[in-house]
PAZAPA-4460 file (N, C-alpha, C; in steps of 0.05 Angstrom, whole numbers, plus 32768, in hexadecimal, padded with zeros to 4 digits):
% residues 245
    n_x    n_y    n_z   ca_x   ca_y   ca_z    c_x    c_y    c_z   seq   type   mol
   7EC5   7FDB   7F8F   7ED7   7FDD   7FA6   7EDA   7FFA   7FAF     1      X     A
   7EDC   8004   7FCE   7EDD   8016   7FD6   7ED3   801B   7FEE     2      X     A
   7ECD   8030   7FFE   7EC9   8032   8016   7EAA   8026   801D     3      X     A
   7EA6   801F   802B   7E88   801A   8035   7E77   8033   8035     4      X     A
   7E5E   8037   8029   7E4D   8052   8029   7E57   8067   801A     5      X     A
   7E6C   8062   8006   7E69   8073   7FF1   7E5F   8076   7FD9     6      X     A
   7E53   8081   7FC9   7E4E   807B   7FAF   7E62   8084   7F9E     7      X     A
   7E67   807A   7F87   7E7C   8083   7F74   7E66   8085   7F56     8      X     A
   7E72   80A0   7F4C   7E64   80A6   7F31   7E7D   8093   7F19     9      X     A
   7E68   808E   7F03   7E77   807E   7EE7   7E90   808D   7EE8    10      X     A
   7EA8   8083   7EE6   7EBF   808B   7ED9   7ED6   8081   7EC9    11      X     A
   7EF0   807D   7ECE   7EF7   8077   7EBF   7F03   805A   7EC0    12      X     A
   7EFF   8040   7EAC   7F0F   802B   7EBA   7F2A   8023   7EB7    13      X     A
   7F28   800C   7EC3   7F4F   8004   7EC3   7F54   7FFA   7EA6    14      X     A
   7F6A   8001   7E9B   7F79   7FF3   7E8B   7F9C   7FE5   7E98    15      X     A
   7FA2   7FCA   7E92   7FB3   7FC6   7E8D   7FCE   7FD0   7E95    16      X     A
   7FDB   7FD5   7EAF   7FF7   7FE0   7EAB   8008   7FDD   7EA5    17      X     A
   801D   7FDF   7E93   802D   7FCA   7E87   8053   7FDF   7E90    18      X     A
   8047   7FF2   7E9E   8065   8002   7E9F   8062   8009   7EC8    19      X     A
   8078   800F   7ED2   807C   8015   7EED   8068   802F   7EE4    20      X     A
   8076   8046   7ED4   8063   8058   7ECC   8044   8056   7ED6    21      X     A
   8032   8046   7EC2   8023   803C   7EC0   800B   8034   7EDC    22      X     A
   801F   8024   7EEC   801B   8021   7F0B   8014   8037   7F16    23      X     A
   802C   804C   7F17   802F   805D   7F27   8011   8072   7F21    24      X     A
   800F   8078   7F0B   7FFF   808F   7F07   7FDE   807D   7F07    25      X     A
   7FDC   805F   7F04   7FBD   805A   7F0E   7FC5   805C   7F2F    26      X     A
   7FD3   8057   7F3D   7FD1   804F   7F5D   7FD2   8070   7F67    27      X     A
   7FDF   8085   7F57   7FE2   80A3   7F5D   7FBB   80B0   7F5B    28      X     A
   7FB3   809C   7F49   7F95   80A6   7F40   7F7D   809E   7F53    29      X     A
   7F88   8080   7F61   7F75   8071   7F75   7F78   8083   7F86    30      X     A
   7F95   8091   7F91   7F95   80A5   7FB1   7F88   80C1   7FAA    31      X     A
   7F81   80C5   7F94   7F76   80DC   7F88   7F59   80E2   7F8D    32      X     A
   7F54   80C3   7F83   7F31   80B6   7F80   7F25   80B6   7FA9    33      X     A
   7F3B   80A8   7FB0   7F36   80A8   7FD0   7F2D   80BD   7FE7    34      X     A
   7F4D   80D9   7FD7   7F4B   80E9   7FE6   7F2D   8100   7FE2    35      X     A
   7F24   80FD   7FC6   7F0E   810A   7FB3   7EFA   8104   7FC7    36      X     A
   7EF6   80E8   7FC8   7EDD   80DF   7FDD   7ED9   80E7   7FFA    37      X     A
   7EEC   80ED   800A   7EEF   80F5   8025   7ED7   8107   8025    38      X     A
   7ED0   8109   8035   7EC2   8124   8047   7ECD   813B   804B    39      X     A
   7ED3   8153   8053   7EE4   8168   804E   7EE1   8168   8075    40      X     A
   7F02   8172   807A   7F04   8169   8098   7F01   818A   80A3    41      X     A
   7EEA   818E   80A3   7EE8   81AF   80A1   7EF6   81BB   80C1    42      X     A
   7F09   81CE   80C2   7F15   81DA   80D7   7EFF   81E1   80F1    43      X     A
   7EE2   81E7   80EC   7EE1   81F4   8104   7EC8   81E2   810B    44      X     A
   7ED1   81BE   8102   7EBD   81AD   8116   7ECB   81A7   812D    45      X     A
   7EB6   8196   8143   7EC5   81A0   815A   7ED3   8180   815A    46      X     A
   7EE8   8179   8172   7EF0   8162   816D   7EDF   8145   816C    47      X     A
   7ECD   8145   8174   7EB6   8135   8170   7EAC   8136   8158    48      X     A
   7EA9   8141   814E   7E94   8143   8131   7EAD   813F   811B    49      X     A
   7EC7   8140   811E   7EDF   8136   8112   7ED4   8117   8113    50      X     A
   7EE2   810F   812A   7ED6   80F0   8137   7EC9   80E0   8121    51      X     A
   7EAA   80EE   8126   7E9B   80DF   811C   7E95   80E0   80FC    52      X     A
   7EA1   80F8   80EC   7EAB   8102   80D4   7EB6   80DE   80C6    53      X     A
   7ECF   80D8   80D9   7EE9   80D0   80D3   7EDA   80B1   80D3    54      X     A
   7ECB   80A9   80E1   7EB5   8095   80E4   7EA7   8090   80D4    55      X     A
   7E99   80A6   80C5   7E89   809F   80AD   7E98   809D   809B    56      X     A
   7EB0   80A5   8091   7EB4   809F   807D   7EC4   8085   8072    57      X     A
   7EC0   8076   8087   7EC8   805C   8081   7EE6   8053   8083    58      X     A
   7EEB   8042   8078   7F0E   803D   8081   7F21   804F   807C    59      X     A
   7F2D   8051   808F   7F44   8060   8092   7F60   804D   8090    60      X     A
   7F5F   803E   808A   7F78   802B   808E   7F7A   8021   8068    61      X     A
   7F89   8024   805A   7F92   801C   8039   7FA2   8009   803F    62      X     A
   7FA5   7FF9   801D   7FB6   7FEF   8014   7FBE   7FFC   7FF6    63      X     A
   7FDB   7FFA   7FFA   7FE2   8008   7FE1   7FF8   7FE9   7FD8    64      X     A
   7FEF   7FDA   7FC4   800A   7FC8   7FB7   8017   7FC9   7F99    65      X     A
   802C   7FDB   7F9D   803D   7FDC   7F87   8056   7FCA   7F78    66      X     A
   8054   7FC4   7F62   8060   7FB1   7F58   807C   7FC2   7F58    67      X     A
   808E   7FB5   7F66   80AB   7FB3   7F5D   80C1   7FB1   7F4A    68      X     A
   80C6   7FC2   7F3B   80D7   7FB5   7F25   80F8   7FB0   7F28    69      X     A
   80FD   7F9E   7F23   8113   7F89   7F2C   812A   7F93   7F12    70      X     A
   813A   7FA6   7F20   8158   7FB2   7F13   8163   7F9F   7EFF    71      X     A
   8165   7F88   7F08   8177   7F72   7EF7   8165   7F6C   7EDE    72      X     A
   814D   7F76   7ED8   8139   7F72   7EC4   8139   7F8F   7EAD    73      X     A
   813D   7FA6   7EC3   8140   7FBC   7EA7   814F   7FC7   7E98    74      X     A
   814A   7FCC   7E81   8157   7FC8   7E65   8162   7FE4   7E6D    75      X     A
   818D   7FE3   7E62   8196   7FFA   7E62   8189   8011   7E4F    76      X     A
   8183   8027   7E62   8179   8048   7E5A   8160   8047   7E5B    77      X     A
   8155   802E   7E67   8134   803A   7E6A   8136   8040   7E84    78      X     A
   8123   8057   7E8C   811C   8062   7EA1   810B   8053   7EB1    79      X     A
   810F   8055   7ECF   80F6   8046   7EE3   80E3   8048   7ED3    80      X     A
   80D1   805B   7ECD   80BD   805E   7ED1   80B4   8054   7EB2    81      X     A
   80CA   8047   7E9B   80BD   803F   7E8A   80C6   8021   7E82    82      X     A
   80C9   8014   7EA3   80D7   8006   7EA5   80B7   7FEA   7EA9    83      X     A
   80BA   7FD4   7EA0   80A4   7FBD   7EA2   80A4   7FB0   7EB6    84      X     A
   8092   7F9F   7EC6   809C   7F96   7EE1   8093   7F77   7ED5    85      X     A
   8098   7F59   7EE5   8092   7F40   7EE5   8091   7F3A   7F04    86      X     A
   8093   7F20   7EFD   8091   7F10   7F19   80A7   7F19   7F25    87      X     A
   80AF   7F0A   7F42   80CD   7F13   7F45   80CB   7EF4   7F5D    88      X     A
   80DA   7EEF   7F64   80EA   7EE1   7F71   8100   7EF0   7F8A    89      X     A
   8102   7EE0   7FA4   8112   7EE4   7FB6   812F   7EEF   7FAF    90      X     A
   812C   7ED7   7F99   8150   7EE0   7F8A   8159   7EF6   7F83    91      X     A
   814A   7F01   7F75   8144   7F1F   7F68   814A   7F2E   7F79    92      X     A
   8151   7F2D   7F90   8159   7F45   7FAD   815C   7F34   7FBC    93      X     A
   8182   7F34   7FB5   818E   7F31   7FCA   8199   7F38   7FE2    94      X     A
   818D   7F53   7FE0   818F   7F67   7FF6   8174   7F67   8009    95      X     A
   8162   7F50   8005   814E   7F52   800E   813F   7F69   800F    96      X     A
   812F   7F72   8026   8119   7F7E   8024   811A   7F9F   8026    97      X     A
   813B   7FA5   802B   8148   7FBB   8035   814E   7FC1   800E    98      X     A
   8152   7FB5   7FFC   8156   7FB6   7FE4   8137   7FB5   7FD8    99      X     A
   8127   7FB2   7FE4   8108   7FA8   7FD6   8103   7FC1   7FDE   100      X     A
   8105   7FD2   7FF3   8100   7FF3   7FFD   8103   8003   7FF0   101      X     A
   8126   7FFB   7FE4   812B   8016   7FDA   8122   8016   7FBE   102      X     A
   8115   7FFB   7FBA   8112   7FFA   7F95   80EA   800F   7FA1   103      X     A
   80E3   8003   7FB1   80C7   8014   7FAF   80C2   8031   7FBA   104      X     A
   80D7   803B   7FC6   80DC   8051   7FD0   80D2   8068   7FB7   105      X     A
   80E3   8068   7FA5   80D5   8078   7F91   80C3   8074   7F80   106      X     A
   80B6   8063   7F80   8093   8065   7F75   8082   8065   7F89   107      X     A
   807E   8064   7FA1   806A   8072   7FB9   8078   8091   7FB6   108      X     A
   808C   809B   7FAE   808B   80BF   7FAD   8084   80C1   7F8F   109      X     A
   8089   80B0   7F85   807B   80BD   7F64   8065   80B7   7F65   110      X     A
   804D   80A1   7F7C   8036   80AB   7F73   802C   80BB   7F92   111      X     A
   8039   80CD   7F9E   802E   80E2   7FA6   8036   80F4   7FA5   112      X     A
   8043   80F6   7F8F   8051   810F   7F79   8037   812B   7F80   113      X     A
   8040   813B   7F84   802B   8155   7F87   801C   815A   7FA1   114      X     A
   8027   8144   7FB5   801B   8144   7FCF   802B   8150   7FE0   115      X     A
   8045   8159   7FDC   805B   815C   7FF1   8059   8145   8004   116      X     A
   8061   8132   8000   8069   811D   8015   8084   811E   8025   117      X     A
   8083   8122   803A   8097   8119   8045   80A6   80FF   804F   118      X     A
   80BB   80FA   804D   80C5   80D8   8056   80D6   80D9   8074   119      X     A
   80C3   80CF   8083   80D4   80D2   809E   80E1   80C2   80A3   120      X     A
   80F0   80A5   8095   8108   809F   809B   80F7   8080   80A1   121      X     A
   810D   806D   80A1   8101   805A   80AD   80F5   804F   80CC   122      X     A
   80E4   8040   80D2   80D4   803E   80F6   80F0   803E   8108   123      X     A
   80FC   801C   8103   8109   801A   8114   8127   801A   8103   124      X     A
   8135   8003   80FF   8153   7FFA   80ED   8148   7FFE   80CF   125      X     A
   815D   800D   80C1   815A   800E   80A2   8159   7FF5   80A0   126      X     A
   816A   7FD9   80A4   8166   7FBE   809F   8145   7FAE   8098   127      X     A
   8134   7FC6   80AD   811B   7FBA   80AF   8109   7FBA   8093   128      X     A
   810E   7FCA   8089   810C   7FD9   8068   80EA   7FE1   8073   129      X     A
   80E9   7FF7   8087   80D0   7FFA   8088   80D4   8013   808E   130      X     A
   80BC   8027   807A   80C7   8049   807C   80AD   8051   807E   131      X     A
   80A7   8067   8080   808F   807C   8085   809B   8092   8077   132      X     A
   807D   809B   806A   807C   80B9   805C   805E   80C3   8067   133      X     A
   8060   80DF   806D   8048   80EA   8076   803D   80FD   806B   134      X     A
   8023   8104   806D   8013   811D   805B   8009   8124   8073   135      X     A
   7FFB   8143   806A   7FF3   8146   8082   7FDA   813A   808F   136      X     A
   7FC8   8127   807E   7FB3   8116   8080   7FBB   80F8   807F   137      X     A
   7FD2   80EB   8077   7FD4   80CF   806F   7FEE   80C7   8083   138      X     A
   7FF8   80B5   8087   8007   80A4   808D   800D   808A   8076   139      X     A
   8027   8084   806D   8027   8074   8058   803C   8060   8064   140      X     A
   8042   804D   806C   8052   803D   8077   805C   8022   805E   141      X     A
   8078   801B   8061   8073   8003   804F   8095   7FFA   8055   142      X     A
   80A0   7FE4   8051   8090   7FCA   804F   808E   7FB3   8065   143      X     A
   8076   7FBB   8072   806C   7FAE   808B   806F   7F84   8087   144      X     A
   8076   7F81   809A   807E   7F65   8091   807B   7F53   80B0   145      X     A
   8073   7F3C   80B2   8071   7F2B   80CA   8080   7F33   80DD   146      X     A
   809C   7F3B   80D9   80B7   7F3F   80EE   80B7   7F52   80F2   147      X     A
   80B2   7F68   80E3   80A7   7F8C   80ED   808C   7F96   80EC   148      X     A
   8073   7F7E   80F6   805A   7F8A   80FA   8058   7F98   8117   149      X     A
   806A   7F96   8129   8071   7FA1   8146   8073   7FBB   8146   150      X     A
   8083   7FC6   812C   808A   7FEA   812B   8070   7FEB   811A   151      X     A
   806A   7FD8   8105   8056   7FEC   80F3   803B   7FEC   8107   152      X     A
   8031   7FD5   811E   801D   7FDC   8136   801D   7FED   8141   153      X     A
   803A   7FF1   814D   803B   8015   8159   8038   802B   814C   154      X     A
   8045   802A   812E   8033   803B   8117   8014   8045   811A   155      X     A
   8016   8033   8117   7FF0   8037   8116   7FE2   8041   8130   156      X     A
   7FEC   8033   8145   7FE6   8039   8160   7FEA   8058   816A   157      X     A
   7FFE   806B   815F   8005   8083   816A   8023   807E   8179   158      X     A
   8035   806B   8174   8048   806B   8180   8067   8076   8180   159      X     A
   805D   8086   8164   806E   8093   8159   8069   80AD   814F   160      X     A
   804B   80B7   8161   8047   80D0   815A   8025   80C6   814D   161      X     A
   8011   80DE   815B   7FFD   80D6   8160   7FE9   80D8   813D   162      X     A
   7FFA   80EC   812D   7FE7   80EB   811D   7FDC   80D6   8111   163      X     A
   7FE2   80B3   8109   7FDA   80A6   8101   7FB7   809E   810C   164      X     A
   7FB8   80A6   8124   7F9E   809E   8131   7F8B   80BC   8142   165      X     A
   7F8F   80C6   812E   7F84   80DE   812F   7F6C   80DE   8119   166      X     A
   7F57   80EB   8123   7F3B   80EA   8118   7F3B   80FC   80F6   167      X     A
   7F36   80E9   80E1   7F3B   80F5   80C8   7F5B   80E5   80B7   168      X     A
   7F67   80E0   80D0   7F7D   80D3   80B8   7F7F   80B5   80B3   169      X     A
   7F87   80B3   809A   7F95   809A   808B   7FA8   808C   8091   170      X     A
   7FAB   8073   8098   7FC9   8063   808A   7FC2   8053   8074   171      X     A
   7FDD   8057   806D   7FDF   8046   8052   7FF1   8033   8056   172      X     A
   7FED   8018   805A   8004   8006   804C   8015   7FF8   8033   173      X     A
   8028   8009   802D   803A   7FFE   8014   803F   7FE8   801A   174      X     A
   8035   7FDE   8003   8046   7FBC   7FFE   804C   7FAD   801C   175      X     A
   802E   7FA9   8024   8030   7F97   8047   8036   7F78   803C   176      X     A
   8043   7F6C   804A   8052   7F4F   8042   8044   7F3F   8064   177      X     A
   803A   7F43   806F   802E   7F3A   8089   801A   7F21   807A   178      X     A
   801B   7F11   808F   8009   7EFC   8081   7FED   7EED   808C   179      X     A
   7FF4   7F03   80B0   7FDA   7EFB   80C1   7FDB   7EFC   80D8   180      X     A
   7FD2   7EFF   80E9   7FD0   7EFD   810C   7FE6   7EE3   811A   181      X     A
   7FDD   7ED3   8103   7FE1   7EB5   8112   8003   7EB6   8113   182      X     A
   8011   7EC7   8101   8029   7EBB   8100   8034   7EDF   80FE   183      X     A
   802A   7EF1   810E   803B   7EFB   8121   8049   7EFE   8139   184      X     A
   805D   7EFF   8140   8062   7F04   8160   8066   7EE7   8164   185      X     A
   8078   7EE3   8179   8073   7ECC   8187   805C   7EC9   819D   186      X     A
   8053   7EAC   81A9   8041   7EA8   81BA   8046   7EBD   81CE   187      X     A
   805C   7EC5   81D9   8055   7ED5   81F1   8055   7EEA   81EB   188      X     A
   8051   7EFD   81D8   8050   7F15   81C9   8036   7F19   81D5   189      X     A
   8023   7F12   81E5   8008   7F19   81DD   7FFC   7F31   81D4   190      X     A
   8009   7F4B   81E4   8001   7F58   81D8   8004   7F65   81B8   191      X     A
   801B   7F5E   81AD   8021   7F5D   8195   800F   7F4D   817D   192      X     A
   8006   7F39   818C   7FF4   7F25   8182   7FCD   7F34   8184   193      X     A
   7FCD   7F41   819E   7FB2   7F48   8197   7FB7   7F5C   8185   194      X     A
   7FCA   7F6E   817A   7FCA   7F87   8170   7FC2   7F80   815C   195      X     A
   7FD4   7F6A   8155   7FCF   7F5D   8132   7FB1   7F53   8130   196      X     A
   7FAB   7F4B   8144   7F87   7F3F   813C   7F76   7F4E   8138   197      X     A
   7F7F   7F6B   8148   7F71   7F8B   8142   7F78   7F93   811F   198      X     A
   7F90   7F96   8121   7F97   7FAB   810D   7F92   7F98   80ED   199      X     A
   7F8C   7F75   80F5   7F92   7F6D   80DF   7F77   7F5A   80DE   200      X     A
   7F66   7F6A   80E3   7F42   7F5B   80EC   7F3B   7F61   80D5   201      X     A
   7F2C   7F4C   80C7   7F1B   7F52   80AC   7F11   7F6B   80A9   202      X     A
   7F15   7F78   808A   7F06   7F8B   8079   7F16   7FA4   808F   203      X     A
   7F2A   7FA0   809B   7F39   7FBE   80AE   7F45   7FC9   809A   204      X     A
   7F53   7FBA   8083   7F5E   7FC9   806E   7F52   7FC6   8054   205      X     A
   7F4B   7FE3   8044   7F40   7FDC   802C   7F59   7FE9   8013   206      X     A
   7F55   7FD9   8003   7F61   7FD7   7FEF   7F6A   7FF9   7FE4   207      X     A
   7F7E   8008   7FDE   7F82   8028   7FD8   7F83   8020   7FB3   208      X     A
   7F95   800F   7FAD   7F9B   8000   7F9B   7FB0   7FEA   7F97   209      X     A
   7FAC   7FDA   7F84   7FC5   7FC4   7F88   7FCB   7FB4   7F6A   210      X     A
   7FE2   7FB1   7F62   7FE0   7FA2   7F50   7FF8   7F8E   7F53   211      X     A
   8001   7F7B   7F49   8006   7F61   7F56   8002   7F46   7F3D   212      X     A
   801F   7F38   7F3A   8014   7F24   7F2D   8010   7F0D   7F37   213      X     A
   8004   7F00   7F28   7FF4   7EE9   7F35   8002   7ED3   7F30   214      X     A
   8009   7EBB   7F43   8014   7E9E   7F32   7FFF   7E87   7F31   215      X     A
   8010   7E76   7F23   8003   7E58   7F25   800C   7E4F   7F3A   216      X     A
   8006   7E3E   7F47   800A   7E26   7F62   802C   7E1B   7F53   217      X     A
   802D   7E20   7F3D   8047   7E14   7F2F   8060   7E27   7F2F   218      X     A
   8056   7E44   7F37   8065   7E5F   7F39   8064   7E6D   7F20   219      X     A
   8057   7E67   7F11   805A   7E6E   7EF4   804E   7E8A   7EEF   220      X     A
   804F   7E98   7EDF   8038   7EB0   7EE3   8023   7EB2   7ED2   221      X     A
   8009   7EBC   7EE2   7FF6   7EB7   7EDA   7FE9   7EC9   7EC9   222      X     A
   7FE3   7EE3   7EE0   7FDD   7EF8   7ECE   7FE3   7F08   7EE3   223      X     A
   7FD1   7F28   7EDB   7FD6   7F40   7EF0   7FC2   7F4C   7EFA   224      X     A
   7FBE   7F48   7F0F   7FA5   7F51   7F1C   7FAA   7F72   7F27   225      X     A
   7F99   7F7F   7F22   7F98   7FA2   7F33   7F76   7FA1   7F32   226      X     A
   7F79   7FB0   7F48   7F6E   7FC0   7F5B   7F67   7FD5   7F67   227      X     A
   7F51   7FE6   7F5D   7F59   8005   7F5E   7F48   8013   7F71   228      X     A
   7F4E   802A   7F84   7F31   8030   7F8F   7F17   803E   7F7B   229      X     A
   7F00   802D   7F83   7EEB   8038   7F7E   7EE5   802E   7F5F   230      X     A
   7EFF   801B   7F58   7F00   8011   7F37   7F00   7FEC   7F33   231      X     A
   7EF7   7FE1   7F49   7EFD   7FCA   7F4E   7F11   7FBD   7F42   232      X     A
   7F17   7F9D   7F42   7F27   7F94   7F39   7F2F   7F87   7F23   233      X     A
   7F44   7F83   7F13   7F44   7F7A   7EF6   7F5A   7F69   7EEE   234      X     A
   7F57   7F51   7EDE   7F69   7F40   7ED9   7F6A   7F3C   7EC7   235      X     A
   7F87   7F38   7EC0   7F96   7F32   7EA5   7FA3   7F24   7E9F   236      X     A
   7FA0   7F13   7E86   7FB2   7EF7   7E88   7FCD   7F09   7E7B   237      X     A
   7FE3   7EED   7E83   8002   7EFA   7E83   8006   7EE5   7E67   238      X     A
   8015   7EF7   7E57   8020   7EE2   7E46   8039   7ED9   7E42   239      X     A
   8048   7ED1   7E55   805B   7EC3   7E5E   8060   7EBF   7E7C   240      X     A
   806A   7EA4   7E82   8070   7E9B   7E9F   807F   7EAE   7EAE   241      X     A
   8086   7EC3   7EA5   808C   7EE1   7EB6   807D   7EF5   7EC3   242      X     A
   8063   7EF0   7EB5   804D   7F01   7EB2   804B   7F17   7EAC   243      X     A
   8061   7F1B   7E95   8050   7F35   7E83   8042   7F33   7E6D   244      X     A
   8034   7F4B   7E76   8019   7F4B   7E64   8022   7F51   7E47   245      X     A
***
């Protein structure tokens, strides 16, 4: 897994994450592995030869999916970061998605710890639980969802400031909850509706990294699937209906 037309030399494989920790520093390693591969956006090409730079190197559009760890689950005095994650349930945040934000808010800055990221606040209503952080090459948006794919379209589009669609840069989507064209926007949205058939057209987004547990059709948990760039993907059975490993 990885960009189209790159080669990747032997390195190192996935093991197992079993801590937020854990997460953080393989998904800190995939944007490492990503940014390694780029082409170097040398200052004195002309804007055309940027262009077509930004072209060869294949997708520009990520997914980044980080597992959440659910407050009501960690043990007093352990720290986030040495904290275990499971399944979770609706129940588990009853603050909805505005409480699902602020739990992932600090592991997208712990894994671009050493990048200076900045967080420009959320698109539209804090309610929306949808925020942006910027580098001076990436755009990281999250958590894009059926009911706020409208701000995260204009995201992407330049509607909030052109660098996202500028020749050479990235977005990244944190933890996208969108589930398809078909069931964005209402019918007379159209243009909201073609955006989504653009922005959400096969192979537009490739995988940055992801890990994620898996269920049975019964809800039960299965195992843990991740996903790394350039490290393909790997599964693990769970040994309990929680799914930890």
């Amino acid at each position: 897994m990885g960009l189209p037309g790159v080669a990747y030399p032997a390195g190192p494989t996935l093991q197992p994450p079993r801590t937020v920790g854990s997460v953080v520093k393989q998904a800190r390693d995939a944007f490492r592995r990503y940014r390694e591969s780029r082409p170097p956006n040398l200052p004195e090409a002309s804007a055309q030869q940027q262009e077509q730079q930004a072209l060869l190197q294949g997708a520009t559009r990520l997914v980044m999916q980080l597992p959440v760890p659910v407050a009501a689950d960690a043990k007093p005095g352990v720290t986030l970061m040495d904290q275990s994650f499971c399944l979770f349930d609706e129940g588990d945040w009853p603050g909805g998605i505005v409480q699902r934000f602020r739990a992932l808010r600090p592991l997208v800055e712990a894994t671009l710890e050493g990048y200076n990221p900045e967080f420009l606040g959320m698109l539209e209503s804090p309610a929306d639980g949808l925020g942006c952080w910027m580098l001076p090459d990436t755009t990281l948006c999250g958590i894009a969802t059926n009911a706020t794919f409208s701000s995260f379209a204009k995201l992407c589009q330049g509607g909030y400031g052109s660098k996202p669609v500028q020749a050479g840069q990235t977005v990244v989507a944190v933890n996208p909850e969108w589930t398809g064209p078909q069931d964005i926007g209402q019918f007379w949205e159209r243009k909201l509706k073609e955006a989504a058939e653009v922005l959400l057209a096969p192979n537009e987004w490739q995988t940055l990294y992801s890990c994620r547990m898996i269920r049975t059709s019964r809800g039960k948990g299965y195992g843990l699937l991740v996903g790394s760039y350039s490290l393909g993907w790997h599964l693990w059975a769970a040994r309990s209906g929680k799914a930890r490993l």
